[in-house]
PyMOL commands that place a pseudoatom at each C-alpha (Angstrom):
pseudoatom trace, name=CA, resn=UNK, resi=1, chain=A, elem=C, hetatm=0, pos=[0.000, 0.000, 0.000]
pseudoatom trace, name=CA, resn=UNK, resi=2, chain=A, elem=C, hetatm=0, pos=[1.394, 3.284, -0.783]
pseudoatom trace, name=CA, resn=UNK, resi=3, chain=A, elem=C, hetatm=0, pos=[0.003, 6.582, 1.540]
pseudoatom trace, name=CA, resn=UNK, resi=4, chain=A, elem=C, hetatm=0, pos=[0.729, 9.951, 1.674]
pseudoatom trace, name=CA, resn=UNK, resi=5, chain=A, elem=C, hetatm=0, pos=[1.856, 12.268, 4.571]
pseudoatom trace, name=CA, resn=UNK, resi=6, chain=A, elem=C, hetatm=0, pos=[4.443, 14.820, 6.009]
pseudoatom trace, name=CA, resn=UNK, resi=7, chain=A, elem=C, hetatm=0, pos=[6.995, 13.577, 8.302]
pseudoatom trace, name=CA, resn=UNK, resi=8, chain=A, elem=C, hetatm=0, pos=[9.421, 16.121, 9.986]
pseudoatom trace, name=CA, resn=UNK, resi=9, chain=A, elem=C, hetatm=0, pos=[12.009, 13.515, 10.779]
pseudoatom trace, name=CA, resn=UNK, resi=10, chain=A, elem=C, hetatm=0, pos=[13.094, 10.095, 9.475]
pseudoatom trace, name=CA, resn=UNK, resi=11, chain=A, elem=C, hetatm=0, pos=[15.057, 7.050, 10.695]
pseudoatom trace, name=CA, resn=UNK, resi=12, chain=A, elem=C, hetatm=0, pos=[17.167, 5.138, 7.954]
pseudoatom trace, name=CA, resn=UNK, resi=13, chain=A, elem=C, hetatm=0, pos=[19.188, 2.095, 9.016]
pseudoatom trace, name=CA, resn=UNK, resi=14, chain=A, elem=C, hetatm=0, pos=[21.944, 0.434, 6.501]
pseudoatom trace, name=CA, resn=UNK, resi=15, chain=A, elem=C, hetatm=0, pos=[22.306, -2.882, 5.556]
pseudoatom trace, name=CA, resn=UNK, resi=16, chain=A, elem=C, hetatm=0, pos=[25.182, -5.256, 4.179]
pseudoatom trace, name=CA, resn=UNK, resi=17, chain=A, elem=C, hetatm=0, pos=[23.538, -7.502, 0.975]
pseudoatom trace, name=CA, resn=UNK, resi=18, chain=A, elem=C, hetatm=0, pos=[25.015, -9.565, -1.434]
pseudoatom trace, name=CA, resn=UNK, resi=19, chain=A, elem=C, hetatm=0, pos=[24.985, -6.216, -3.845]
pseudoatom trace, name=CA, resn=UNK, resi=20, chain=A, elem=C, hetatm=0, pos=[26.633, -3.943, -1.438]
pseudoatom trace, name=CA, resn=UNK, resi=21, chain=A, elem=C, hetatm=0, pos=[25.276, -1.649, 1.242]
pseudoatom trace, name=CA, resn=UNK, resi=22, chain=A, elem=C, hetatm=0, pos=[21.264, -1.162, 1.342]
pseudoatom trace, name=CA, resn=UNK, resi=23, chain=A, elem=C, hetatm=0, pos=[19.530, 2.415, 2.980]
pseudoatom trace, name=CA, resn=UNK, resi=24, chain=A, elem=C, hetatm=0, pos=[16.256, 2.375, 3.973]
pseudoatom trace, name=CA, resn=UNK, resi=25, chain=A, elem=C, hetatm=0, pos=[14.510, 5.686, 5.419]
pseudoatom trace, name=CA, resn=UNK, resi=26, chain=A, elem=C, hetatm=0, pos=[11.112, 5.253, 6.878]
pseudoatom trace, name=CA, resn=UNK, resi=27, chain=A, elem=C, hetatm=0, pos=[8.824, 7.766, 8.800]
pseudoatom trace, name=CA, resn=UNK, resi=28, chain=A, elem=C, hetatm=0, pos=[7.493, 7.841, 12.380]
pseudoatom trace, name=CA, resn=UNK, resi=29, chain=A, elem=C, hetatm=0, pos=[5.014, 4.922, 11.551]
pseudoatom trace, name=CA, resn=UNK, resi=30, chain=A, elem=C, hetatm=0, pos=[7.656, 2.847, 9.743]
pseudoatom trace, name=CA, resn=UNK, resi=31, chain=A, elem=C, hetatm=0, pos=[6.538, 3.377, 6.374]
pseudoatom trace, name=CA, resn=UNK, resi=32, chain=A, elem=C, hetatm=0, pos=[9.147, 3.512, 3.771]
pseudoatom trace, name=CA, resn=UNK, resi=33, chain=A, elem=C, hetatm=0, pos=[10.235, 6.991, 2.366]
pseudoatom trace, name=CA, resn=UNK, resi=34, chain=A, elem=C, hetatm=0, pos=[12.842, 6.203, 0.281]
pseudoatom trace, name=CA, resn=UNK, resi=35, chain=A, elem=C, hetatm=0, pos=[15.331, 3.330, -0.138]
pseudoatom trace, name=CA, resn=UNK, resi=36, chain=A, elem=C, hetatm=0, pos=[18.622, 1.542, -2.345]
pseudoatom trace, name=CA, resn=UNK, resi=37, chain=A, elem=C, hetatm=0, pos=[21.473, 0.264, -2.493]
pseudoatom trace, name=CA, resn=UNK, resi=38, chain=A, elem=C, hetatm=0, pos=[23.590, 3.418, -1.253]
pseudoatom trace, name=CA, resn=UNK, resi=39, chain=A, elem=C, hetatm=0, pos=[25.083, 4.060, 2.287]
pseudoatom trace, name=CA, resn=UNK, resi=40, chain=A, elem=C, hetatm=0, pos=[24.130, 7.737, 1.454]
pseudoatom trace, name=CA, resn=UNK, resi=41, chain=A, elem=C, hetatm=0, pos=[21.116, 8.755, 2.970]
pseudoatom trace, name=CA, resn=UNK, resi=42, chain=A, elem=C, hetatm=0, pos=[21.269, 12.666, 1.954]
pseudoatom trace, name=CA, resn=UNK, resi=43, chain=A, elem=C, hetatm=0, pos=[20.936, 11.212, -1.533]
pseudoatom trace, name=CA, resn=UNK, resi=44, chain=A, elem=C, hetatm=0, pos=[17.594, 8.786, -0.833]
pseudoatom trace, name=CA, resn=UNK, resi=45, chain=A, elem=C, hetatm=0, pos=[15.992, 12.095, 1.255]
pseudoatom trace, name=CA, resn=UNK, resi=46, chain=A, elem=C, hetatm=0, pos=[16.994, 14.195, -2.278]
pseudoatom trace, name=CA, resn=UNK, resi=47, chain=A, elem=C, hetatm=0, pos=[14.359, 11.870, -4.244]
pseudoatom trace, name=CA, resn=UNK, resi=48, chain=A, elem=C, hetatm=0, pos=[11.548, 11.895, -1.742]
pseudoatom trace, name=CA, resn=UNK, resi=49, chain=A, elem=C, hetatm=0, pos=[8.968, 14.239, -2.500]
pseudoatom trace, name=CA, resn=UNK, resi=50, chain=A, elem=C, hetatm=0, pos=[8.618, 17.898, -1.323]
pseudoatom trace, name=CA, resn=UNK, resi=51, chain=A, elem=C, hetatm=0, pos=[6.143, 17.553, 0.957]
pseudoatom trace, name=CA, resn=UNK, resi=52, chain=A, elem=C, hetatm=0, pos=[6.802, 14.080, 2.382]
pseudoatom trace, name=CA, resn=UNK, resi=53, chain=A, elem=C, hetatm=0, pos=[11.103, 15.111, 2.225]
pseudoatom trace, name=CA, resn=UNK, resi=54, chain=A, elem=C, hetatm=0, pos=[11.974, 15.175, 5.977]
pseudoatom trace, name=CA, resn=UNK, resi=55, chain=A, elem=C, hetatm=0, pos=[13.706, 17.806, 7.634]
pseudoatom trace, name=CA, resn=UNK, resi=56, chain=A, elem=C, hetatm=0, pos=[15.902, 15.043, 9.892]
pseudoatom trace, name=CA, resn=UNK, resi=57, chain=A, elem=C, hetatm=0, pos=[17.476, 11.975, 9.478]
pseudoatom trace, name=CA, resn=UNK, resi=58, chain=A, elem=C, hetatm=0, pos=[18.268, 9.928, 12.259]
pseudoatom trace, name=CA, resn=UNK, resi=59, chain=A, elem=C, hetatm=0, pos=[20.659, 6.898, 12.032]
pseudoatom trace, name=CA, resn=UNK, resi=60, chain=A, elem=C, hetatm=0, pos=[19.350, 3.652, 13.367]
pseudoatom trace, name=CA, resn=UNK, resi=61, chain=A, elem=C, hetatm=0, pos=[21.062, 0.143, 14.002]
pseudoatom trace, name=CA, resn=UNK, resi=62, chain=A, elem=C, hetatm=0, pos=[17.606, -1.227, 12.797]
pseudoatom trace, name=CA, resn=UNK, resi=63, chain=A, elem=C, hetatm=0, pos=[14.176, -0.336, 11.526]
pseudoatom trace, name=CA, resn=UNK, resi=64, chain=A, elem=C, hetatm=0, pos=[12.604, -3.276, 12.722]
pseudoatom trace, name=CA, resn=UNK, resi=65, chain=A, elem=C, hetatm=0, pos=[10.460, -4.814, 10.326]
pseudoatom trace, name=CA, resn=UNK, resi=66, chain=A, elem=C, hetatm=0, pos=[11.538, -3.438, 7.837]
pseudoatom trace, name=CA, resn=UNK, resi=67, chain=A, elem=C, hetatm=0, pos=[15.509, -4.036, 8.601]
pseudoatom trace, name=CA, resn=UNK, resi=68, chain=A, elem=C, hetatm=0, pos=[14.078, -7.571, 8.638]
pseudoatom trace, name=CA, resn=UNK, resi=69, chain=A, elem=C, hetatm=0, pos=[12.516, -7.542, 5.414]
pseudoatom trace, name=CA, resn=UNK, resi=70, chain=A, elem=C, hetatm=0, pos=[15.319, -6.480, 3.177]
pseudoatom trace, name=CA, resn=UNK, resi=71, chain=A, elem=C, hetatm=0, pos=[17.682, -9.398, 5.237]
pseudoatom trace, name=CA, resn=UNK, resi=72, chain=A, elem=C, hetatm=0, pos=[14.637, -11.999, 4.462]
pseudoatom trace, name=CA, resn=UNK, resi=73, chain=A, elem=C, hetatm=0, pos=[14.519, -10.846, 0.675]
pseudoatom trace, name=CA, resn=UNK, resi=74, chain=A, elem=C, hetatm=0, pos=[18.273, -10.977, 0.110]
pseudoatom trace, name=CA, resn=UNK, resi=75, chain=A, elem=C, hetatm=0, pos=[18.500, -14.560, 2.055]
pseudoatom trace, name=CA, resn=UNK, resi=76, chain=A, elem=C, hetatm=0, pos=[15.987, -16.015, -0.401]
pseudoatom trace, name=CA, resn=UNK, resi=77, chain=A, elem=C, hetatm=0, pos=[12.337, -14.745, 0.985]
pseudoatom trace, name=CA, resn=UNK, resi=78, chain=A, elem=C, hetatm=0, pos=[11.449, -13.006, -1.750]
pseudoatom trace, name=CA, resn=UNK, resi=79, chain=A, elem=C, hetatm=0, pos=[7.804, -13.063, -0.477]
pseudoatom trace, name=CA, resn=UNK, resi=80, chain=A, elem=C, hetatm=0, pos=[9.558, -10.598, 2.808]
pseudoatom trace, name=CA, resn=UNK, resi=81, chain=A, elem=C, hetatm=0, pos=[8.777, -7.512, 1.349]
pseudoatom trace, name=CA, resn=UNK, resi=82, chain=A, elem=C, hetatm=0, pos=[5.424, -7.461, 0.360]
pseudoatom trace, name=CA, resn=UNK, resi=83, chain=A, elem=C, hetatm=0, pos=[3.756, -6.051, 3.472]
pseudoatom trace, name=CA, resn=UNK, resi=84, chain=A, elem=C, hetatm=0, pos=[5.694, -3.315, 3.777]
pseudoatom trace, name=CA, resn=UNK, resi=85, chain=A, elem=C, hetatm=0, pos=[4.285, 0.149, 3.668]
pseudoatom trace, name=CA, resn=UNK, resi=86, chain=A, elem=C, hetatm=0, pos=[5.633, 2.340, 1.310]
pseudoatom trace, name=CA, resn=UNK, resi=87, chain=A, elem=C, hetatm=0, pos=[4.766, 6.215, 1.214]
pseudoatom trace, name=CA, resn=UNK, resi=88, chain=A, elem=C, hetatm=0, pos=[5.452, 7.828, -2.114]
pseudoatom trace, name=CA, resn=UNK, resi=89, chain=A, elem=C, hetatm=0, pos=[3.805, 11.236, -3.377]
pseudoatom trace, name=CA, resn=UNK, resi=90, chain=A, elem=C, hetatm=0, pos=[3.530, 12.196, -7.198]
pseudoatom trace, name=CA, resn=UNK, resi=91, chain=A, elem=C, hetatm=0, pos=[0.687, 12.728, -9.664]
pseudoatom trace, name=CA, resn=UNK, resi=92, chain=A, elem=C, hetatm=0, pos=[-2.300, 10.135, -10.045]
pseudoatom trace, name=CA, resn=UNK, resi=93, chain=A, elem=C, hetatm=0, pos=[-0.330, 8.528, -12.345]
pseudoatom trace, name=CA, resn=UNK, resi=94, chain=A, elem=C, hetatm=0, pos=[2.766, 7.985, -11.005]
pseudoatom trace, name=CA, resn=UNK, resi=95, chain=A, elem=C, hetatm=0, pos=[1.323, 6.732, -7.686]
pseudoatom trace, name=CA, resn=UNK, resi=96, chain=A, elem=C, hetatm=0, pos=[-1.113, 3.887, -9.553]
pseudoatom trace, name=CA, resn=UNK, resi=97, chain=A, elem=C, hetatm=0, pos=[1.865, 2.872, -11.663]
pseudoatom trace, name=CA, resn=UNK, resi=98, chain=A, elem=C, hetatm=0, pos=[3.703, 2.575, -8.252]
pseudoatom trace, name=CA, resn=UNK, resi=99, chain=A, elem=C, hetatm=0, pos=[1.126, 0.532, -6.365]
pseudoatom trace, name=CA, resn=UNK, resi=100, chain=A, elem=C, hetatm=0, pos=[1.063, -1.764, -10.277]
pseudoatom trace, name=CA, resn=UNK, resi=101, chain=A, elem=C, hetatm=0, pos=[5.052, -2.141, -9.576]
pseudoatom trace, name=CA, resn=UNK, resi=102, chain=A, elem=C, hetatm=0, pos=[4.255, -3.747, -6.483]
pseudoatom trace, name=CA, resn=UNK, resi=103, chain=A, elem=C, hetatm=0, pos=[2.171, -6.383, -7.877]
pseudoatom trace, name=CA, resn=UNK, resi=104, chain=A, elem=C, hetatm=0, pos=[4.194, -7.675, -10.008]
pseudoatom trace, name=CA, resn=UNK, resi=105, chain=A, elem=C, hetatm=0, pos=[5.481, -10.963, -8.957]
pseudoatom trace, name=CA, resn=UNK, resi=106, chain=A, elem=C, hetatm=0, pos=[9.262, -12.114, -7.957]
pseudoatom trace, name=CA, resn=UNK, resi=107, chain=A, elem=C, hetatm=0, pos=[10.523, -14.126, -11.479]
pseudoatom trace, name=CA, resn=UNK, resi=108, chain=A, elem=C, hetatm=0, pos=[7.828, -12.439, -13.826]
pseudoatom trace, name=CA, resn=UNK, resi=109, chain=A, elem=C, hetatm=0, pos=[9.296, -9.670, -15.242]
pseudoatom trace, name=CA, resn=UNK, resi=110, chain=A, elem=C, hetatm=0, pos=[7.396, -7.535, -17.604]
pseudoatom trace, name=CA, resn=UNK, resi=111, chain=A, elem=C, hetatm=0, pos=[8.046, -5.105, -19.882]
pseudoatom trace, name=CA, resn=UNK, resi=112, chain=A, elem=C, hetatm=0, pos=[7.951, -1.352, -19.959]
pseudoatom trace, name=CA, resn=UNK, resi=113, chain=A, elem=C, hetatm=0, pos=[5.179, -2.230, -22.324]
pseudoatom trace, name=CA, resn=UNK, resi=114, chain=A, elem=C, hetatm=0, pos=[3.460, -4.684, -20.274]
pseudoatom trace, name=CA, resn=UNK, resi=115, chain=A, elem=C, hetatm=0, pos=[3.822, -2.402, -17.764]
pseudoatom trace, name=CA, resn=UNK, resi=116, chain=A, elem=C, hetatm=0, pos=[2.268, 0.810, -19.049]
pseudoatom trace, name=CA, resn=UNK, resi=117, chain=A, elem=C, hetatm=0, pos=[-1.094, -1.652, -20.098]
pseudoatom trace, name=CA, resn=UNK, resi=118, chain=A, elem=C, hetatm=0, pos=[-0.737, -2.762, -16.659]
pseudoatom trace, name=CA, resn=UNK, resi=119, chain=A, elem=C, hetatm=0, pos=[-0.739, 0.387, -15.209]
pseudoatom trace, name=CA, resn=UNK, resi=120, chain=A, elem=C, hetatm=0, pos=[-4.153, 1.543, -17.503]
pseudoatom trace, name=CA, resn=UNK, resi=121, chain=A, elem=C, hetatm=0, pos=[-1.970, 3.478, -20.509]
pseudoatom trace, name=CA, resn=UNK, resi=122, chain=A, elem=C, hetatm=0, pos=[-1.136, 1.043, -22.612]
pseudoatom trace, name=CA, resn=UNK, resi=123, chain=A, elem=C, hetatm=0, pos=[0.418, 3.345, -25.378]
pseudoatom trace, name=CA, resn=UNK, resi=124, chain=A, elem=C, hetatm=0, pos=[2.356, 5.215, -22.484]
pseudoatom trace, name=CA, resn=UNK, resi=125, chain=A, elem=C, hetatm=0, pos=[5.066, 3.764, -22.150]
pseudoatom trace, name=CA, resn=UNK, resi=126, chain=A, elem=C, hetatm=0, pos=[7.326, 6.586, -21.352]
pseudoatom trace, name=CA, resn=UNK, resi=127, chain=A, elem=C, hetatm=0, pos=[5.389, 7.593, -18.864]
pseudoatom trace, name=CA, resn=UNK, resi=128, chain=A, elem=C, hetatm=0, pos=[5.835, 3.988, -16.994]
pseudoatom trace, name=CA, resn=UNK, resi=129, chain=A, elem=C, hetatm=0, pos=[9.202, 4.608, -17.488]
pseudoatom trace, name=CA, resn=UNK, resi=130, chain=A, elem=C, hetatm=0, pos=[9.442, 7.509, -16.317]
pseudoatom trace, name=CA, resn=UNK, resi=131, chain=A, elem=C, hetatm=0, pos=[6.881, 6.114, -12.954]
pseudoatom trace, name=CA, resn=UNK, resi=132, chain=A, elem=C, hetatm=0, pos=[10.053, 3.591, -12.249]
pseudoatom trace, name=CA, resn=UNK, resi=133, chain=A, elem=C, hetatm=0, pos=[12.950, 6.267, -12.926]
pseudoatom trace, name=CA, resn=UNK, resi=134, chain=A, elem=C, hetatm=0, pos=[10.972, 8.523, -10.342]
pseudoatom trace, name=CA, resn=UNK, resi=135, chain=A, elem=C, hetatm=0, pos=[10.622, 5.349, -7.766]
pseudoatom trace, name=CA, resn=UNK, resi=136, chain=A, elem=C, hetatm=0, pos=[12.189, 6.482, -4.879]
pseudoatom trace, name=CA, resn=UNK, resi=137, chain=A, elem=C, hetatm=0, pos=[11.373, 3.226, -2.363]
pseudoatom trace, name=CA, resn=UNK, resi=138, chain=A, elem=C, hetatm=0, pos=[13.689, 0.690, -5.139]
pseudoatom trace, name=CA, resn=UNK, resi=139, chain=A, elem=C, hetatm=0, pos=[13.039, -2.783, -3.887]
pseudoatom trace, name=CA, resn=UNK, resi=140, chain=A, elem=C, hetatm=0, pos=[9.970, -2.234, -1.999]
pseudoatom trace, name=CA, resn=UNK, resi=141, chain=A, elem=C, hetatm=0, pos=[8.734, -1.172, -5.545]
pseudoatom trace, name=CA, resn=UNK, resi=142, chain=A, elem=C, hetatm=0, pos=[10.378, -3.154, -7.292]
pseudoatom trace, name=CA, resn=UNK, resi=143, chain=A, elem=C, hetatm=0, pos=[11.093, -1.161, -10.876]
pseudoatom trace, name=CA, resn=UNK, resi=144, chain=A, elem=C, hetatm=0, pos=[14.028, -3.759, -10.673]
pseudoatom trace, name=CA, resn=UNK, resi=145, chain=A, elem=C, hetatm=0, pos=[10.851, -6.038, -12.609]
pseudoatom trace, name=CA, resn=UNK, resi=146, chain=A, elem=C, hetatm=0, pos=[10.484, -3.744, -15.644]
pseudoatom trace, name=CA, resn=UNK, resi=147, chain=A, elem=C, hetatm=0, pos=[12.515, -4.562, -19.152]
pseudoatom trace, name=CA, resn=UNK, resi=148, chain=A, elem=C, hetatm=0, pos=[13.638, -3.144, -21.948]
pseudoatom trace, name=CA, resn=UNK, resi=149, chain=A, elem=C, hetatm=0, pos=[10.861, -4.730, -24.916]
pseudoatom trace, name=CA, resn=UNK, resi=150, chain=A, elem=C, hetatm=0, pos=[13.774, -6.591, -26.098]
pseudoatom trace, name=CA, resn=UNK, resi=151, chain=A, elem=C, hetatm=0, pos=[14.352, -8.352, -22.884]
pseudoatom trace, name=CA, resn=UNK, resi=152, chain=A, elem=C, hetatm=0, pos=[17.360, -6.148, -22.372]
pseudoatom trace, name=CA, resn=UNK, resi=153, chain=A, elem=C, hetatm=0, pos=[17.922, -4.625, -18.920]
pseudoatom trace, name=CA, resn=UNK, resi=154, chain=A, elem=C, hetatm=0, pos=[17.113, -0.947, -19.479]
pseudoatom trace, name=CA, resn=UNK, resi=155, chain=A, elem=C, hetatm=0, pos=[18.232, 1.295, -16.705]
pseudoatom trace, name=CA, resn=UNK, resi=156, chain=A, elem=C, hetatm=0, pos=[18.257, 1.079, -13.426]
pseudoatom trace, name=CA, resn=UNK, resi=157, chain=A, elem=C, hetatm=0, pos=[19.253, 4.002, -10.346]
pseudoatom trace, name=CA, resn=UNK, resi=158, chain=A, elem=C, hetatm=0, pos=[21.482, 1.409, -8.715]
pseudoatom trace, name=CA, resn=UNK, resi=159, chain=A, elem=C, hetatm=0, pos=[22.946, 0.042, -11.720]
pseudoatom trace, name=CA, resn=UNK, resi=160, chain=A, elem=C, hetatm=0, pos=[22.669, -2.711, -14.422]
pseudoatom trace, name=CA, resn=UNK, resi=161, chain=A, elem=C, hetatm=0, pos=[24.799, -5.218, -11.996]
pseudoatom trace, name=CA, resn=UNK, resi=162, chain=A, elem=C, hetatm=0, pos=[22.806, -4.549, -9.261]
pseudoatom trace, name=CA, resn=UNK, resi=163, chain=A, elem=C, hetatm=0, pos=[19.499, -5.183, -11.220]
pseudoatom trace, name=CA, resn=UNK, resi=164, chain=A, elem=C, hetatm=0, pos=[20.843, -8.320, -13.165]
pseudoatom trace, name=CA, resn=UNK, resi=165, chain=A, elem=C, hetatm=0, pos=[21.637, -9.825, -9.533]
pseudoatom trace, name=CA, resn=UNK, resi=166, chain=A, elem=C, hetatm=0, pos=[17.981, -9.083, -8.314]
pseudoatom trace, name=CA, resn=UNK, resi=167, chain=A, elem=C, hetatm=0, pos=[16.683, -10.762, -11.541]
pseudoatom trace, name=CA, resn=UNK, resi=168, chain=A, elem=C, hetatm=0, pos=[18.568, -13.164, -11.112]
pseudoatom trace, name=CA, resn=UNK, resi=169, chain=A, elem=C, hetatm=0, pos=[17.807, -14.038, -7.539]
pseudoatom trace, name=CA, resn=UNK, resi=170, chain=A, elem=C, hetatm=0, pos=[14.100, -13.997, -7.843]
pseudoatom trace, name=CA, resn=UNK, resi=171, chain=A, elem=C, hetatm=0, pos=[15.039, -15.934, -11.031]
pseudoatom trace, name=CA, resn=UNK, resi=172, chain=A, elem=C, hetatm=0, pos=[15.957, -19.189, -8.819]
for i in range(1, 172): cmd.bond("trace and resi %d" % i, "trace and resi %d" % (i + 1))
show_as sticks, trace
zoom trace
């Protein structure tokens, strides 16, 4: 489920995975702001939206649940982050084609054509490119899912290793 709020202040915790260190920055009720594979926090905050972009981050050792989600997905429970709240703001658009990203299933990826009929514009498919290039909660909405029509990668915020590895992971 993605929501919308202002939060003055947010916690972000980072983890070790496979791929290198993983940020996560959630808001007082543990929803997730922003996230990736970055030990830079300043950067995540810099793609949250305006009026959800918190004034504070405070360093955590964990973020609970969610901490425990991103260690379950990169051990093999792909299934582990699924229930977690996200909170992203943008345009009608952008925020369906968000809550669409997170149904698509681990080891079914789709294409950014597939993706923009999915997401109710099926000859927009710029514009669902554009929804996972402005994702700022990567892995939690997974954009990771979308290809290139040709079955090529495309791009990816984190990089083309970094996706290949998730692809591959949810792959097995």
């Amino acid at each position: 489920m993605i929501l919308e709020s202002r939060t003055p202040t947010a916690d972000f915790a980072i983890a070790d995975t496979p791929i290198g260190p993983f940020t996560a920055l959630v808001d007082a009720d543990g929803a997730v702001l922003a996230s990736g594979w970055t030990a830079d926090a300043e950067n995540l905050r810099d793609l949250i939206h305006p009026t959800l972009r918190p004034a504070i981050l405070r360093q955590r050792d964990s973020l609970g649940a969610v901490s425990k989600a991103v260690r379950d997905y990169h051990s093999g429970d792909l299934a582990a982050i699924d229930g977690v709240t996200v909170r992203q703001q943008s345009g009608p658009f952008l925020v369906h084609a968000w809550e669409v990203l997170r149904k698509i299933p681990a080891g079914a990826p789709v294409t950014y054509t597939e993706y923009a009929g999915l997401s109710g514009r099926p000859t927009a498919t710029r514009a669902a490119a554009n929804a996972c290039a402005r994702n700022a909660a990567a892995l939690f909405v997974p954009c990771h899912r979308v290809l290139r029509t040709d079955g090529t990668l495309g791009g990816f915020r984190w990089g083309l290793p970094a996706k290949r590895w998730l692809l591959d992971h949810e792959a097995d």
